[in-house]
N, C-alpha and C positions, 0 to 999 in steps of 0.2 A: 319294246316299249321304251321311249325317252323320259326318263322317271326327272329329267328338267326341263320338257317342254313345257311353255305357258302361253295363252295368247290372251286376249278380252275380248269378251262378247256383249252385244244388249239382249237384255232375255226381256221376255212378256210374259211373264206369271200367271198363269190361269189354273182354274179349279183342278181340271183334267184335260189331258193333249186328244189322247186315242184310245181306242180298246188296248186289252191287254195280248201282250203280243208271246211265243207263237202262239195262233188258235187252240194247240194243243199242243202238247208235250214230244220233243223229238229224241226220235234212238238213232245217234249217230256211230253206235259200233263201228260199220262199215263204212264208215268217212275217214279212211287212213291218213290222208292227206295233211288232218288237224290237229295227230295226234302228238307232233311234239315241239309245236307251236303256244307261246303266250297270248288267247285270247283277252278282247278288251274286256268282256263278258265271259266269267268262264261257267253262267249259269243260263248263260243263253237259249239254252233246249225247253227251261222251265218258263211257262206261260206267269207272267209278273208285267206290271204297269209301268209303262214308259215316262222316264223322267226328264229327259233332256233330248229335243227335237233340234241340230244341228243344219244349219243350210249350206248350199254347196261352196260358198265361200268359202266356212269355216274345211270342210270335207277338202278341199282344195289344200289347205293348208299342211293337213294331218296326213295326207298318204302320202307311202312309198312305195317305190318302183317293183316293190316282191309283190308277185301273183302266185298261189296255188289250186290246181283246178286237179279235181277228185273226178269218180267215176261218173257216168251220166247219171240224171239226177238227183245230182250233192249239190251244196252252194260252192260257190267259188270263194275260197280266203286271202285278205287283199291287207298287207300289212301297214300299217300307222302309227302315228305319233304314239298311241292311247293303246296300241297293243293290235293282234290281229280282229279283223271284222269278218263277216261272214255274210252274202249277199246271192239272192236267186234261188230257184225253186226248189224244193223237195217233194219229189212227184214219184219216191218209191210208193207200196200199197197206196193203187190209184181209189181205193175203194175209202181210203180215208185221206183224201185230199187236205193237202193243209201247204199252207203259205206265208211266206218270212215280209208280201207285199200286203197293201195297205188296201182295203176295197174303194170303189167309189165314194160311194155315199161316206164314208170316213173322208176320205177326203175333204167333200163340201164341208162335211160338221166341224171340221177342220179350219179349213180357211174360213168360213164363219164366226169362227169362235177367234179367229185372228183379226176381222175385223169389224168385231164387236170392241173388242180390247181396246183400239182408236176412238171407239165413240165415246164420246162423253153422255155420262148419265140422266136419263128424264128423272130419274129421284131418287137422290140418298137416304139411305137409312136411316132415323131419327133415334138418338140415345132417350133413354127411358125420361129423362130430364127435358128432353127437348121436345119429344110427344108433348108430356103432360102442358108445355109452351103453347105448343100449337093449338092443341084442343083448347087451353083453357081461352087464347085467342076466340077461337071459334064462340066459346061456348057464354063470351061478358062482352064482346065486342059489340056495342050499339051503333046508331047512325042520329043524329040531330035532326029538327024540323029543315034546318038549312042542307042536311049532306053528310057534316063533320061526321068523321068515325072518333069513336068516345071509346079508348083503351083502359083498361084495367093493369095493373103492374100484378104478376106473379111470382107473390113472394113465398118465397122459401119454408115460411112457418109453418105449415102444412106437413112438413116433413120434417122440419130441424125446431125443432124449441127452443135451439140456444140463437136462432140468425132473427135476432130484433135486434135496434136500434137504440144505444144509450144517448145520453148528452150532448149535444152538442153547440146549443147556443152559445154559452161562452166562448169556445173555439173559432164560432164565426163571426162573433162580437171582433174578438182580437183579429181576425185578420180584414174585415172590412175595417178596420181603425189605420191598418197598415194600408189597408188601399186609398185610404183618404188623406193619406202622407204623402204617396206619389200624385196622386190628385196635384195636392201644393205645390210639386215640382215641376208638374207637367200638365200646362192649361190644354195644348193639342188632347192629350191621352185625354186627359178629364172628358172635354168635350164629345170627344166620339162615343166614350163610353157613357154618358148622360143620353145623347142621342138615341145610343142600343136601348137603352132602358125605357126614353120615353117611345121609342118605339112600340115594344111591349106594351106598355099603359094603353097608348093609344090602340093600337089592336084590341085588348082585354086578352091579350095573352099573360097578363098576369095580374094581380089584382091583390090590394090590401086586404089582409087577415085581422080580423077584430081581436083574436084572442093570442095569447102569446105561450109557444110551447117550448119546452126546455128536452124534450125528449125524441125530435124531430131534426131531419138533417137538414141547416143550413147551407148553401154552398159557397163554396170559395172561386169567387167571381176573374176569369181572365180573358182580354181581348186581345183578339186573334186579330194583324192585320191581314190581308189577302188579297191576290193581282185579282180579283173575282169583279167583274163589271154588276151584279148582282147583289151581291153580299160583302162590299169591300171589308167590313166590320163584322165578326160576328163575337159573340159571348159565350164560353163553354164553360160549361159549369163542372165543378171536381165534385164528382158523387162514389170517389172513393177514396176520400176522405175521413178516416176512423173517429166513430164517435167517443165516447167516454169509458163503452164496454170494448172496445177495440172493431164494433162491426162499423161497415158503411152501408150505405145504400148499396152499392151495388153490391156487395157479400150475403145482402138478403132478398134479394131479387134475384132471379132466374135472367140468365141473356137472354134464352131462347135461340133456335138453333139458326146458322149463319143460311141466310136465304135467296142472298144474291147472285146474279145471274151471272155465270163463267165469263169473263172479259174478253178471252179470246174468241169464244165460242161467237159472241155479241159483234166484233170488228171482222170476223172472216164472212157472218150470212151478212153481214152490210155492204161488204165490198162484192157481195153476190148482186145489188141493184144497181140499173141503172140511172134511177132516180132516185137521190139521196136525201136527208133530211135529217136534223136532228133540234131536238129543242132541252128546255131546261125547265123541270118543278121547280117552281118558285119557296122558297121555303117550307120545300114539304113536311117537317118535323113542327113546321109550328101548324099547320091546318088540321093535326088531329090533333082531338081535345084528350085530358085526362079526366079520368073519372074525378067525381068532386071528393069522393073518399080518398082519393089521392094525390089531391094537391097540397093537403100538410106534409107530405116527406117532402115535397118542391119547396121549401121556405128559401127564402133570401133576406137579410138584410138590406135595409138602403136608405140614405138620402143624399138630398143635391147637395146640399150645403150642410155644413159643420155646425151652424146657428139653428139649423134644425132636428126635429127630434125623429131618431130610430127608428123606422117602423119595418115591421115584418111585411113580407108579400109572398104570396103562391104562386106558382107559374100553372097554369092552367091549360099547356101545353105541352107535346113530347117534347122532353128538353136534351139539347147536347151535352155530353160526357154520361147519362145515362145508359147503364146498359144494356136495359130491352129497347131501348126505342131505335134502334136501328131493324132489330127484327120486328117490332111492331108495328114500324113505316112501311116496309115493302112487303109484309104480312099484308095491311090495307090497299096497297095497293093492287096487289094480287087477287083481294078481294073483289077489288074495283073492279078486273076485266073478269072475275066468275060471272059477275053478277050484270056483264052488259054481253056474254060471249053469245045466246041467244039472237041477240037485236045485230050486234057489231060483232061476228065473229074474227074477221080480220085484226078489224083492229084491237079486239080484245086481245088476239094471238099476241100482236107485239107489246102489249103493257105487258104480259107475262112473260115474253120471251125475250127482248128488245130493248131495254131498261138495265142498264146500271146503278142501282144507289136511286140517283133524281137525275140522272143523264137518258134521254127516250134518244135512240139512233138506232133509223131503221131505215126503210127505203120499197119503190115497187116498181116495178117495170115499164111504167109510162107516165105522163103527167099527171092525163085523170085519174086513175086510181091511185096514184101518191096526192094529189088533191085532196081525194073521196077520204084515205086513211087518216091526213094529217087534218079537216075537220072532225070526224069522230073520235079523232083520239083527244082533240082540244075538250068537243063537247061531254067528252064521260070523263077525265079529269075535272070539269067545272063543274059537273054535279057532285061530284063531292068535295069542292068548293077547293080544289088547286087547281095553280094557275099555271101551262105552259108558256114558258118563254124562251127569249134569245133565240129565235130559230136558227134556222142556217141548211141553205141545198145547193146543191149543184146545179139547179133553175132559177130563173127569174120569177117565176109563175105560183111556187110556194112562198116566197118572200112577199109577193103582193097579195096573198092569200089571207096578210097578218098585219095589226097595225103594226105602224114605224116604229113604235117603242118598244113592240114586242120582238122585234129582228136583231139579231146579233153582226150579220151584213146589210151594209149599206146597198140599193140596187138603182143603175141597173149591174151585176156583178164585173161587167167590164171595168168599174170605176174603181176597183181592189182588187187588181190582178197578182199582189204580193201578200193582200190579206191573210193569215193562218190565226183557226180555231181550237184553241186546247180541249180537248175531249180525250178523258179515260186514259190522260198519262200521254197523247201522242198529239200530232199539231197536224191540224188537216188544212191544206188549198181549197178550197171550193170550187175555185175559176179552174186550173190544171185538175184536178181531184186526184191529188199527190197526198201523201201520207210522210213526215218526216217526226224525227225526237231529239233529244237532244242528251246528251250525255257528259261528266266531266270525265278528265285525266289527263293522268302527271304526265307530263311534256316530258318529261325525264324516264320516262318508261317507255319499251314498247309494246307496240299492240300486234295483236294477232287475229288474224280470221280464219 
């Protein structure tokens, strides 16, 4: 044994390899051959569960040139890195057969269990916190005469007495006063963010409060710009934000358990079709509604002008920087294809399987059925009143399938043969159906592949 050999290896950790090896217990008295030699195992006769499954690379590396071969039916002893090993049959008293090899059927269970280890999960486990999420999902979530799914927040009170909400209107007095100073400086800024808001209004995504609470969270208003053809502007709201007692909104809310769909898993079945497609929910966080018992933790401050007076508003919508509404958007959505997988199974498959976030990228293996999928999938989003857009394929035939303002390429696709579509982090061709990214680094370094 090289008490300083070292090498590295990748392992894949699983519950259990094999049965426990040998089937039975060996007397190797009459194995002289072993007797004054350093096994790797010097308990090898006793039947014990295998820890470390080595393959012939690694075995490649570990032996040396010493053989010792004992009487007929002994194993052969074969010296190594790790000490001597011990290999082949023991076939003395044939009436108790027993063997150092591996049966069949171990075998399959074997490599099964190696390439189960590659798959990625149909469902992880839910922490005791994240159940009571999902269930409570299930068990408050409504639907509107129009579609809307109408969420409830889960908060924490139920289980902690101390995660409520102190103070915090004054908090956000003073920091909407600060944002009405950069207002002064900067008419662009102003304007875009006026826009964000009468946005809101006009929707009735948010809406003036009659009464005025001092125990409810304000939020601390910042805009985001973004290369986004959709959302150049959006408004994320800080909901964790400490109020008075030191909690915020999100310290008493529950996240709920993270639900979205493996990214890789999503870009490798898409490059399984021949016919590609991808489009965009339109603001999917703002087309579920909040329960109306919940849009006093949503307060904002606001007015357009300084000559006007304060007034409070609720947002009446999932809102960004909160932290269930990421799990309670593609919770709904998920909902979405349960409740059409009957009528639309296909395409229910890919709202639940095919979907990143609000990115839908998926694909079928000929026109008409990428046709057939990408109307059903437009139509069972519009029923509960979101809206696909920015499409984009690798045909001409689903681009005219949509109006022109709903296309993210111009057609016919020949007219944007340099075009590239940012999706889930990577930049697609349409026209080639090349896949490229982009990365920085120091000039001054080198790289390695």
């Amino acid at each position: 044994m090289d008490s300083k050999f070292t090498t590295q290896i990748d392992a894949l950790v699983m519950k259990s390899l094999i049965t426990q090896l040998p089937s039975r217990e060996l007397f190797y008295a009459d194995w002289p051959h072993i007797r004054d030699i350093e096994l790797a195992d010097p308990k090898f006769n006793i039947q014990s569960p295998i820890d470390l499954i080595l393959d012939a690379e690694i075995h490649a590396q570990i032996i040396r040139p010493n053989i010792r071969r004992g009487p007929p039916g002994t194993p052969v002893a074969q010296d190594t890195e790790l000490g001597w090993i011990l290999f082949g049959a023991t076939n003395k008293n044939r009436e108790n057969v027993s063997s150092v090899s591996i049966n069949i059927s171990t075998i399959d269970t074997l490599l099964n269990k190696f390439f189960e280890a590659d798959e990625l999960p149909e469902e992880r486990m839910f922490t005791k916190d994240e159940q009571f999420c999902y269930d409570f999902y299930k068990e408050h979530t409504k639907r509107d005469s129009d579609g809307h799914y109408i969420v409830k927040l889960p908060f924490r009170t139920s289980f902690d007495s101390t995660a409520v909400l102190g103070e915090s209107r004054a908090t956000a007095l003073q920091q909407f006063l600060q944002l009405e100073r950069r207002f002064a400086r900067n008419e662009k800024f102003k304007q875009d963010y006026v826009n964000v808001i009468k946005g809101y209004l006009d929707s009735n995504h948010m809406t003036q409060l009659s009464n005025t609470e001092s125990d409810c969270l304000s939020f601390d208003e910042k805009v985001i710009n973004e290369k986004s053809t959709s959302t150049p502007v959006r408004v994320v709201f800080n909901a964790s934000k400490p109020s008075s007692n030191g909690n915020s909104l999100n310290n008493v809310v529950f996240p709920g358990p993270a639900l979205q769909n493996d990214l890789i898993a999503i870009l490798l079945n898409w490059r399984f079709h021949k016919i590609v497609f991808m489009g965009d929910i339109k603001q999917m966080y703002r087309q579920i509604r909040l329960h109306d018992d919940d849009i006093t933790f949503h307060r904002i401050l606001w007015r357009e002008n300084p000559s006007e007076q304060i007034k409070e508003y609720g947002m009446t919508r999932l809102t960004f920087g909160t932290n269930y509404a990421p799990c309670a958007a593609i919770q709904s959505v998920r909902t979405l294809a349960e409740e059409n997988q009957a009528d639309h199974p296909a395409a229910a498959e890919i709202i639940k399987r095919d979907i990143y976030v609000d990115d839908v990228i998926s694909g079928s293996h000929d026109i008409p059925s990428a046709l057939r999928l990408q109307k059903e999938i437009i139509n069972i989003f519009k029923s509960a009143c979101f809206d696909v857009k920015k499409w984009a394929s690798n045909t001409n035939e689903l681009l005219e399938a949509v109006p022109a303002e709903d296309r993210e390429l111009s057609i016919p696709l020949s007219m944007n043969p340099d075009k590239t579509i940012k999706t889930l982090g990577i930049f697609w061709n349409s026209k080639s159906d090349t896949l490229k990214f982009n990365f920085k680094y120091d000039a001054n370094e080198s790289l390695s592949c």
